[in-house]
C-alpha positions, 0 to 999 in steps of 0.5 A: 507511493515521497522526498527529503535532506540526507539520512545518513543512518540506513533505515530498516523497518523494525523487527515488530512489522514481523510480528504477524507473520507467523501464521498471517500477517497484515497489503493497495493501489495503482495502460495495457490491461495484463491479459485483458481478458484474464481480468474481465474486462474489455478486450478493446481496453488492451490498447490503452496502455504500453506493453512493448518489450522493453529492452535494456542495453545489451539484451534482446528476446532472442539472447541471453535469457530470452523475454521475460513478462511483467503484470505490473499494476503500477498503473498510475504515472509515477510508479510506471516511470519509475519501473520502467526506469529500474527495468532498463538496467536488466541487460540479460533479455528483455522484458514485456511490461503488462500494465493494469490499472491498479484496482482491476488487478487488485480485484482479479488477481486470483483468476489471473494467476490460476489463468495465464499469468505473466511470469514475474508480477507486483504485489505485496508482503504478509498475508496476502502473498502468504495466501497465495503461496498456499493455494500453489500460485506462487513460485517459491523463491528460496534460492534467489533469498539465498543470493540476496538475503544479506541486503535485507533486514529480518523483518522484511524477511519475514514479510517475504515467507509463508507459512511453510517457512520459504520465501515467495517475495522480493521486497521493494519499496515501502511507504507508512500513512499519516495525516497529510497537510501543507505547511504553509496553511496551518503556518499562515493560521496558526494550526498545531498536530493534534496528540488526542482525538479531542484535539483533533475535532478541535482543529476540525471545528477550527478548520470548518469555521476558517472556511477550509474542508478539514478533513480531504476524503475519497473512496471511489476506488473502494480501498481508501476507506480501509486506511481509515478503519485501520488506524481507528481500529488500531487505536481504539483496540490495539494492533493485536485486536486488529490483525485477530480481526482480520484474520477471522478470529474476532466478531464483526459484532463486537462491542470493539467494533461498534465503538470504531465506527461510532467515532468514525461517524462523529468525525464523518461532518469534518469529512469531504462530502461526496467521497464515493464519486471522487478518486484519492488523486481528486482528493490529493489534488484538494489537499496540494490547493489548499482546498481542504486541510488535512489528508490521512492517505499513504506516503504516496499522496506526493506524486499529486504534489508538483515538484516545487510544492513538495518541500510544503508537504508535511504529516503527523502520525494519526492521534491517540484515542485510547491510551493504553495503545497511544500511537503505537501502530501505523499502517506502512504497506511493503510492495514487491514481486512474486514470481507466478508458479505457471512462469514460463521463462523461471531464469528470466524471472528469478534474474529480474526480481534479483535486479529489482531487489537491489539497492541500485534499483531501489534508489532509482525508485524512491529518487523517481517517485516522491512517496516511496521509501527502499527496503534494501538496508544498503540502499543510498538514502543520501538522497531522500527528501525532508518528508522520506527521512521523516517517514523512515523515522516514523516507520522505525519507531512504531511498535507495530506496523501493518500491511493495510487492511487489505493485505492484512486479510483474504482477498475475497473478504477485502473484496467482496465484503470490505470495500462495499460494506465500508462504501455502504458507510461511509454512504450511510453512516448511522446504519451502523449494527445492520452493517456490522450483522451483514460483515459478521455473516459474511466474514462466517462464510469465508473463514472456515 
């Protein structure tokens, strides 16, 4: 949620990101609230955002196929643009976008679709969409798959059907995570990416010692933690340990587990302090004045960037902790549309999430916003930045790739159980065995 020089090969995110959608597979972030009180929060709060209709040239509530509601939760300003942009083109009604900051939507999303939900809504591949097709909340979309399959690859196909083997997702933009840094600060004192865990505590000593933060970090927001769980886990464990633990299948108490949260602890003083009361754009907007050194976030770290300084934003894939799995995993999150099983106008909605599947929308979306990348293999990538052609190629050449851990999970366990057990961490973070019992008993409870 980023840019470059002209990729002339069309890039597909690899048949491996389909690995774990058999049974599950591995989904984060982002004013009118979308039915304020369907999301628990103050009614008053519905005027923050901008709700009007929008309607495209050509369309109207009252002609062709009526108005169609959108929850979105691209709350912050570049992905609202960009929507707003792609739903101009939708000349067969209108469309009502209902904007909710991306947290509350994310938390509440299971009472919003067993209440009164919009008829189309933004989430994400694997798992997390998988779950709510199960529970009867979703629309099966088979038929608009039918009509727009062939601009998809088989991979995020995949990603788009549950378990009973229908699709009940649109693909849109993707984006992998990395460790971010700016180029010309580790030009002007001689900084190299790091390939090891060792080399990378070096250059945090090295960074600590040249008077910058190392290591930019927030979680106030409660989901940026995961992304560093994740690619700890994946590299001290392995992608196939780290989805069985997602899923329910492996102890919170294992011996693997500690072993992640002890080399997270010993890299905790290269960390920003305070990261509990600080947002990701806060600690995005550390990295862009060159306040702290290095930033592992998604791709979408460049809409803190102002535009003249994107071109100075560069990454390296998180280094190899142990080798028997080296730096074969990232984390690149898939964000779509589900069309809600209560959808009033069903024709609006499936004509809308077809438009938005399309390449013409799609190159609209990654031209508008800096950290996206298109999922529709014949979208024009003429266009992408530097650091969008890199991140395609790091995408295409992992061997496993996952949503994120909360969408690789059940939303009530990455909820009610992830985002404080994680949060209580990185408050305390030598409380490591009570807290891993606590998550163990929890996760117990939930995965029945």
């Amino acid at each position: 949620m980023d840019h470059r020089p002209p990729l002339t090969r069309h890039v597909s995110i690899p048949s491996s990101i389909s690995s774990s959608s058999s049974g599950s597979m591995p989904l984060s972030r982002r004013s009118l609230f979308l039915g304020a009180a369907a999301f628990g929060v103050p009614a008053i709060l519905a005027g923050c955002g901008s709700d009007a209709p929008s309607t495209a040239p050509g369309g109207s509530s009252s002609g062709g196929l009526g108005t169609v509601t959108l929850g979105s939760n691209a709350s912050d300003e570049v992905p609202k643009k960009s929507l707003e942009a792609q739903i101009k083109a939708f000349t067969q009604g209108a469309v009502k976008v209902n904007t909710v900051d991306h947290n509350t939507f994310q938390e509440n999303i299971n009472r919003y679709l067993r209440g009164t939900p919009d008829d189309v809504f933004t989430w994400f591949a694997g798992y997390r969409m998988q779950f709510f097709a199960e529970q009867g909340l979703a629309l099966d979309i088979s038929d608009v798959w039918r009509d727009i399959g062939g601009d998809f690859s088989q991979a995020f196909k995949d990603q788009s059907t549950g378990v009973d083997g229908k699709q009940y997702f649109v693909p849109s933009t993707y984006y992998p995570w990395a460790v971010f840094y700016r180029k010309s600060v580790w030009e002007e004192k001689g900084y190299q990416p790091p390939k090891t865990l060792d080399e990378l505590t070096a250059l945090a000593k090295k960074m600590k010692a040249d008077g910058l933060i190392p290591i930019a970090f927030a979680d106030k927001d409660g989901w940026p933690a995961m992304g560093t769980f994740d690619i700890l886990n994946m590299r001290t464990n392995g992608y196939d340990f780290h989805v069985q633990l997602m899923q329910g299948k492996q102890s919170w108490t294992d011996p693997k587990v500690r072993q992640v949260f002890d080399t997270w602890r010993g890299l905790m003083e290269y960390h920003q302090p305070a990261a509990l009361g600080r947002t990701w754009q806060e600690a995005a907007q550390s990295l862009a004045q060159k306040k702290t050194g290095m930033y592992l976030l998604g791709m979408f770290v460049a809409q803190q960037f102002p535009e003249a300084d994107r071109d100075d934003l560069d990454f390296f894939t998180f280094p190899e902790i142990n080798p028997a799995y080296g730096t074969d995993s990232i984390d690149a999150p898939i964000d779509g549309y589900m069309v809600s099983a209560k959808a009033k106008n069903v024709d609006g909605a499936k004509a809308l999430i077809k438009l938005l599947a399309q390449a013409s929308s799609q190159n609209i979306a990654t031209g508008l916003d800096p950290g996206t990348l298109a999922s529709n293999s014949k979208a024009d990538t003429s266009g992408y930045s530097a650091l969008q052609k890199r991140g395609a190629e790091l995408v295409s050449q992992a061997k496993h790739i996952a949503q994120f851990l909360d969408r690789d999970t059940r939303p009530d366990f990455a909820s009610t159980v992830m985002i404080p057990s994680l949060q209580s961490f990185v408050g305390k973070p030598d409380e490591i065995d009570p807290l891993l019992a606590s998550i163990e008993k929890q996760k117990a409870t939930i995965f029945r």
